[in-house]
C-alpha positions as CSV (number, residue, x, y, z in Angstrom):
1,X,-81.5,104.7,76.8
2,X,-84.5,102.6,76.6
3,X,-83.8,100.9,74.0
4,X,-84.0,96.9,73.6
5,X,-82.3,94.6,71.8
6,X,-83.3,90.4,70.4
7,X,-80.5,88.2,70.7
8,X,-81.0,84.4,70.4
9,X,-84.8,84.8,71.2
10,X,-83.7,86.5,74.6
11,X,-84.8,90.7,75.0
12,X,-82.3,92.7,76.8
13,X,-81.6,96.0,77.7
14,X,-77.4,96.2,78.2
15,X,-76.6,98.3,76.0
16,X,-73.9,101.3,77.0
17,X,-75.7,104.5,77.4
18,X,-71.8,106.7,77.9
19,X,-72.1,108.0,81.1
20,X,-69.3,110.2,80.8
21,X,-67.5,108.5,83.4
22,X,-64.5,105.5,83.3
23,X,-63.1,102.9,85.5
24,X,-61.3,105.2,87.6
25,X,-64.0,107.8,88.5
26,X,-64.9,107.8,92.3
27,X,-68.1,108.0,94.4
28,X,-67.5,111.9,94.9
29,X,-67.2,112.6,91.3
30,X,-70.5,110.2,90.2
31,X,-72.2,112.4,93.2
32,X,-71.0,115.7,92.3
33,X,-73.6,117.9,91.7
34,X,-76.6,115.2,93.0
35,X,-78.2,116.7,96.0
36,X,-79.4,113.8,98.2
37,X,-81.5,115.8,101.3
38,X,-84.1,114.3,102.3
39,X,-83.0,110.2,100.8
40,X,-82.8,107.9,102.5
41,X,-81.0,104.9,102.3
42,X,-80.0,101.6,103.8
43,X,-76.7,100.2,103.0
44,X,-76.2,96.3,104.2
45,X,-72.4,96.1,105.4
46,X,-72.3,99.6,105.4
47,X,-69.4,99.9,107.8
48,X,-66.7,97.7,106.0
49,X,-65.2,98.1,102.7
50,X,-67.0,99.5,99.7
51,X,-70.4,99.5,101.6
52,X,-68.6,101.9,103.9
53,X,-67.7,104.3,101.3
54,X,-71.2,104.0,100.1
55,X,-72.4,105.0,103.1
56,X,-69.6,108.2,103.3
57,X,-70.0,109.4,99.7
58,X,-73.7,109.4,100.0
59,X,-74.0,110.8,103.3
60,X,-71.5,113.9,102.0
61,X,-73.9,114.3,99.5
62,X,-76.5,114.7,102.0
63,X,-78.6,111.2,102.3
64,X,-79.6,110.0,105.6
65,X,-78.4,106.1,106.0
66,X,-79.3,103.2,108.0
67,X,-76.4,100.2,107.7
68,X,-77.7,97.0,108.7
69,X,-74.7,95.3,110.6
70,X,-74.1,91.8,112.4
71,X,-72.2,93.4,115.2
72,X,-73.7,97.0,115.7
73,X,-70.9,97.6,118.5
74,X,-67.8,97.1,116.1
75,X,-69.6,99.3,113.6
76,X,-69.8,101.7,115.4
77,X,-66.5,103.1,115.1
78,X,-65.8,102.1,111.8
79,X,-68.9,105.2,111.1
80,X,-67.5,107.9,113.3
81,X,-67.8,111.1,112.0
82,X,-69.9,110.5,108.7
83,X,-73.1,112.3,109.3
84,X,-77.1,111.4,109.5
85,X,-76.1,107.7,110.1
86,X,-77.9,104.9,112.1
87,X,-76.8,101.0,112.6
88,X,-79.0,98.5,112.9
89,X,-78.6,94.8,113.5
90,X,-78.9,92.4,110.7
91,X,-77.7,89.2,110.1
92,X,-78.6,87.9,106.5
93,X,-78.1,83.9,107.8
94,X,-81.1,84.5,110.2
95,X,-84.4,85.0,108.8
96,X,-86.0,86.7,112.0
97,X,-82.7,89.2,112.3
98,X,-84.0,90.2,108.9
99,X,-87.5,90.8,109.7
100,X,-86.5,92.5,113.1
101,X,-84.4,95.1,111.1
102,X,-87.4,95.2,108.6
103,X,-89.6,96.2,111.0
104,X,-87.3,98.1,113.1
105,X,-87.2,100.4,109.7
106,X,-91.0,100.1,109.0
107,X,-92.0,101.6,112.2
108,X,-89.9,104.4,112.2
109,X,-92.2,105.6,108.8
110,X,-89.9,107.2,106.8
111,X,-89.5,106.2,102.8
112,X,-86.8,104.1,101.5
113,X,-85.4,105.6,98.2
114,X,-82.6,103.3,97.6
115,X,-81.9,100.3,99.3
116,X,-78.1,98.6,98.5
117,X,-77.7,95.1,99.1
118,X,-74.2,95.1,99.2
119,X,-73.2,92.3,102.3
120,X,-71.7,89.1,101.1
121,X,-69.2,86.5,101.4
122,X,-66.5,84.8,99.3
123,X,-64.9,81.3,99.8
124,X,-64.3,79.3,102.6
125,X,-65.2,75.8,103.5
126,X,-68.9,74.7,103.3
127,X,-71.0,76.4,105.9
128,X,-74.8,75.7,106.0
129,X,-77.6,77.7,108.1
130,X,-79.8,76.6,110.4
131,X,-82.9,75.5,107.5
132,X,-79.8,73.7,105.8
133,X,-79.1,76.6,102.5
134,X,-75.4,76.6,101.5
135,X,-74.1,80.4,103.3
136,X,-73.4,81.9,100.4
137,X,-76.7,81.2,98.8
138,X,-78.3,82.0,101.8
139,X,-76.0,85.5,102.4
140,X,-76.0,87.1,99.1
141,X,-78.8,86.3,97.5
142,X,-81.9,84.6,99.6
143,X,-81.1,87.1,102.9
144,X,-81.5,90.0,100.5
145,X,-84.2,88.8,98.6
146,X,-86.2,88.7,102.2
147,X,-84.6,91.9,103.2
148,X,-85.8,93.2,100.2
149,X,-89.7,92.1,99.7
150,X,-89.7,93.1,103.6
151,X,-89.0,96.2,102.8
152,X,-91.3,96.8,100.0
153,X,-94.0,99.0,102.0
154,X,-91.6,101.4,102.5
155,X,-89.7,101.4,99.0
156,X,-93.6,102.1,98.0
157,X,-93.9,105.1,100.1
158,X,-90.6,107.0,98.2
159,X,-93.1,107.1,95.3
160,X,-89.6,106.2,93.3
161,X,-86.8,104.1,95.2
162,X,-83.6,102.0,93.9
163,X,-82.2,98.9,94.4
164,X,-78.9,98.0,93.4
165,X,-77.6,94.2,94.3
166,X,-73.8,94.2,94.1
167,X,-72.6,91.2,92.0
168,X,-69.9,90.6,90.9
169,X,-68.2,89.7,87.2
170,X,-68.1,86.2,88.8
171,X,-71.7,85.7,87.4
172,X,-70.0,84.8,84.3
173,X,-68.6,81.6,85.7
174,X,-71.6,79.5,87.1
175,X,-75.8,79.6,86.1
176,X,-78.0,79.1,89.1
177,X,-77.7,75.1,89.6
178,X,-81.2,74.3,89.8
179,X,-81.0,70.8,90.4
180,X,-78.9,71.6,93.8
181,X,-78.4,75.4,94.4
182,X,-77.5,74.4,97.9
183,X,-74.7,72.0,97.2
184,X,-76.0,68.7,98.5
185,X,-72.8,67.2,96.5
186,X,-69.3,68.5,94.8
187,X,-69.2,71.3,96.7
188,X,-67.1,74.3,95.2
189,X,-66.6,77.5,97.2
190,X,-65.8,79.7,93.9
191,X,-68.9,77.9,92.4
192,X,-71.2,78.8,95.4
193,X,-70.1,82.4,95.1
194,X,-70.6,82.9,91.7
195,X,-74.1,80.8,92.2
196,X,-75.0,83.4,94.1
197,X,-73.3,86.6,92.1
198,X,-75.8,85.2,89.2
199,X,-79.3,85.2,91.6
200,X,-77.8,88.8,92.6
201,X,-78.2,89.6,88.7
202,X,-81.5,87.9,88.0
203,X,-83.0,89.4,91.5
204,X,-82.4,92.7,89.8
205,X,-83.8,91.4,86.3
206,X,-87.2,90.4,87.9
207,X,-87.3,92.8,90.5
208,X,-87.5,95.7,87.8
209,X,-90.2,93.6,85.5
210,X,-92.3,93.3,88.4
211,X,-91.9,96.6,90.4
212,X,-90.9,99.4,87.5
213,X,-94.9,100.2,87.5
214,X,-94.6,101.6,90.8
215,X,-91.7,103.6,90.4
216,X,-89.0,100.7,91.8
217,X,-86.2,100.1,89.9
218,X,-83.5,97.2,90.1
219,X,-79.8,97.7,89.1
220,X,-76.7,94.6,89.6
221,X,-73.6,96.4,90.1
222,X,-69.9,94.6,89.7
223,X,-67.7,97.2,91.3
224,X,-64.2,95.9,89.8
225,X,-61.9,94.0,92.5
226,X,-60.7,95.7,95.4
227,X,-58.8,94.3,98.0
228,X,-59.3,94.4,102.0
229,X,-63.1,94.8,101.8
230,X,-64.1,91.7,104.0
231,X,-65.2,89.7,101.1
232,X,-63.1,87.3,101.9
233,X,-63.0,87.0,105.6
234,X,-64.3,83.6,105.2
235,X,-60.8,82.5,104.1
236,X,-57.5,81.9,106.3
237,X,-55.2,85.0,105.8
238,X,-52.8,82.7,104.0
239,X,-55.1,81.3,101.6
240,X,-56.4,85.0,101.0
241,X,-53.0,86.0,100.8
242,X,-51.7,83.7,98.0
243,X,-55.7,84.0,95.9
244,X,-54.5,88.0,95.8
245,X,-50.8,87.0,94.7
246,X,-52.3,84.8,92.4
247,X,-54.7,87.5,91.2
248,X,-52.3,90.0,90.4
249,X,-54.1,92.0,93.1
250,X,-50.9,92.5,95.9
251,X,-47.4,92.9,95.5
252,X,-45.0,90.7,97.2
253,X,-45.4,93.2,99.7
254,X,-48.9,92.7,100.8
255,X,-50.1,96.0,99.6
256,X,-52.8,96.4,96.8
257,X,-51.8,96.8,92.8
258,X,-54.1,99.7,91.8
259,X,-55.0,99.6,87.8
260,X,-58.5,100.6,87.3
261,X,-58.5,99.6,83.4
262,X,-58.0,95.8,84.7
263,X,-60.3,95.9,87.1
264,X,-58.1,96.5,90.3
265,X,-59.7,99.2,92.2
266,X,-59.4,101.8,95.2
267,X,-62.4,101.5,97.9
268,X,-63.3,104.7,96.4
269,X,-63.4,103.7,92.5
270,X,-65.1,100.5,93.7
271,X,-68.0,102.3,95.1
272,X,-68.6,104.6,92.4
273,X,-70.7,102.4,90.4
274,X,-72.5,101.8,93.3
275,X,-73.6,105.0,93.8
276,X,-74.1,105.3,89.9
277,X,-76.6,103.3,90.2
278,X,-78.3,104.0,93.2
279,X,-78.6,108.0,92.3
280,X,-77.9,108.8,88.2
281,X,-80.5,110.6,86.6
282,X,-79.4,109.1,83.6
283,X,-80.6,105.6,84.6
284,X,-83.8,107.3,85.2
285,X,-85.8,105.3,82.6
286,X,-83.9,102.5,82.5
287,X,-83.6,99.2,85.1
288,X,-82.8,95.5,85.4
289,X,-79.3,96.2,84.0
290,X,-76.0,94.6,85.1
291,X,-74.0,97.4,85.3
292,X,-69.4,98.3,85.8
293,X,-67.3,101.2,85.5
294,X,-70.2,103.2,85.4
295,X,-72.3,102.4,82.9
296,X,-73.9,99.8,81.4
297,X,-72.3,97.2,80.4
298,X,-72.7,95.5,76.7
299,X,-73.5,91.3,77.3
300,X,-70.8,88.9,75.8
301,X,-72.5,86.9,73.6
302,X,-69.2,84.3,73.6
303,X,-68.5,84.7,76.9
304,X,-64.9,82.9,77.4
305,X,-63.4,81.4,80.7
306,X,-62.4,83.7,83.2
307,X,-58.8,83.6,83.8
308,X,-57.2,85.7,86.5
309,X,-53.2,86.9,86.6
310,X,-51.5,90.2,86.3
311,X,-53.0,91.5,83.8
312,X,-56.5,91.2,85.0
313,X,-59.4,89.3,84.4
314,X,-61.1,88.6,80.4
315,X,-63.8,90.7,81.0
316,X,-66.7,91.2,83.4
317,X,-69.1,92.1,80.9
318,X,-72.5,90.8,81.4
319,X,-73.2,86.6,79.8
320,X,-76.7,86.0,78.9
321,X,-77.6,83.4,82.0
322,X,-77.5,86.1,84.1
323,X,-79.9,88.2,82.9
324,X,-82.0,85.7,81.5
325,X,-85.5,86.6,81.9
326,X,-87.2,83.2,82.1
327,X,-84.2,82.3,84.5
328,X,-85.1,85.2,86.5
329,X,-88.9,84.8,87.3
330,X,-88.1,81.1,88.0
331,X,-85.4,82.2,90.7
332,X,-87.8,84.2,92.5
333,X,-90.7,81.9,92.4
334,X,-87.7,79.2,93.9
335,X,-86.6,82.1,96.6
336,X,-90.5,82.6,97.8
337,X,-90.6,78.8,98.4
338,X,-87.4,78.3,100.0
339,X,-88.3,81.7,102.3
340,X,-91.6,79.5,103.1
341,X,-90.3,76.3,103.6
């Protein structure tokens, strides 16, 4: 499982390790069996969408979770009856709501064991925050990468702690854009998102070179494509409307095409890989891996364009920008400056 493989002068470890499980499995089943007592866990978004199922399937497997929220109030309900559950406020456009639900966790003194970075936004018109970083940037990669080194002290104290950055097979379509990650010019909604679905992937990468010693391991996770998870809120509901249509993802009708072999996912098979991450024993050896449907996945060494319609996507395997390991130490050392500037 360990194993490593040279390709083109790059080392990498995505190799397919057979799980056992497929594209359709669900959280429950990837938990059955794993007794969580005593984990604990915070889940960003972990009231909408596949963060919410997370939150369930790992709760009902006995984890107590935190769920860092924007609006604590309206997540409230959205959590009702899953038990050992706690909301906190956290919004990943504002770097002192970050450190506040940092230290808010901190001071309570309990361990992290996994920590899921699983917020994040899709689309939409160009929307900067207040230090100028393009949102999606900003949302899915830099808020979690502060998040994430805030929370170090206490991913320390589980003496052997997760975390899994959920991507998406998106990475495939843009490198990091060094020259302007922040889109100063040519701005390209699906280009910022998959920007920032590749820093989700190197985050991992680097993340598990630098913190495996202490028992920290880093996982990217592409769940598949599931519709009505709050992805795309960012996007007028015509405009989200015709993207699923176009997709292959809706029926005329407005409800969801389920087909887990292309990609097209319940909430429930969605998550599954994101619990597969956070809690397999098989992955025990193993990190910086891009993982989907539950297992590693194998990196396309001729990665072609990614083309959507009915019957799904190319592929979402793994291209070798995004797990790049010079690429990755040079987006955190970007990440740290941009967090201090």
């Amino acid at each position: 499982m360990s194993s490593r493989t040279q390709t083109a002068g790059m080392t990498h470890k995505q190799h397919p390790i057979g799980s056992g499980f497929t594209a359709a499995s669900t959280a429950d089943e990837v938990l059955e069996g794993i007794d969580l007592s005593g984990t604990n866990v915070v889940v960003t978004a972990g009231h909408v969408g596949l963060g919410r199922e997370a939150t369930r399937a790992l709760s009902k497997a006995g984890a107590s979770v935190t769920v860092g929220s924007r609006n604590p109030d309206r997540a409230g309900p959205e959590l009702a009856g899953i038990e050992r559950v706690e909301i906190g406020r956290l919004d990943l456009l504002d770097p002192a709501s970050i450190d506040a639900f940092a230290a808010r966790y901190l001071d309570s003194g309990s361990p992290l064991h996994i920590l899921i970075n699983g917020a994040g936004i899709m689309g939409g018109p160009l929307v900067r925050d207040t230090r100028g970083y393009e949102s999606h940037f900003a949302t899915n990669h830099l808020g979690h990468f502060q998040l994430t080194l805030a929370l170090l002290p206490a991913l320390r104290a589980a003496h052997g702690a997760r975390v899994v950055n959920v991507t998406s097979g998106a990475q495939r379509i843009s490198d990091i854009r060094w020259d302007d990650p922040h889109f100063t010019t040519g701005y390209d909604g699906h280009l910022a998102y998959a920007q920032s679905k590749t820093a989700n992937v190197l985050f991992a990468v680097e993340l598990d070179r630098r913190w495996a010693g202490e028992g920290i391991r880093g996982y990217a996770v592409h769940p598949g494509i599931i519709v009505g998870t709050n992805l795309g809120s960012s996007m007028p509901e015509d405009q989200a409307r015709a993207v699923n249509l176009a997709m292959g993802l809706i029926d005329e009708s407005g409800r969801p095409i389920i087909d887990p072999d292309r990609e097209k996912k319940t909430p429930q098979q969605g998550a599954s890989t994101i619990v597969f991450a956070a809690t397999s024993p098989l992955l025990a050896e193993i990190g910086g891996v891009y993982l989907r449907n539950n297992d590693i996945s194998p990196l396309d060494h001729d990665p072609k364009p990614v083309t959507f319609g009915p019957e799904g996507i190319v592929s979402s395997n793994v291209v070798p920008h995004a797990i790049n390991p010079e690429s990755a130490r040079r987006l955190w050392e970007l990440s740290e400056q941009l967090l201090k500037a």
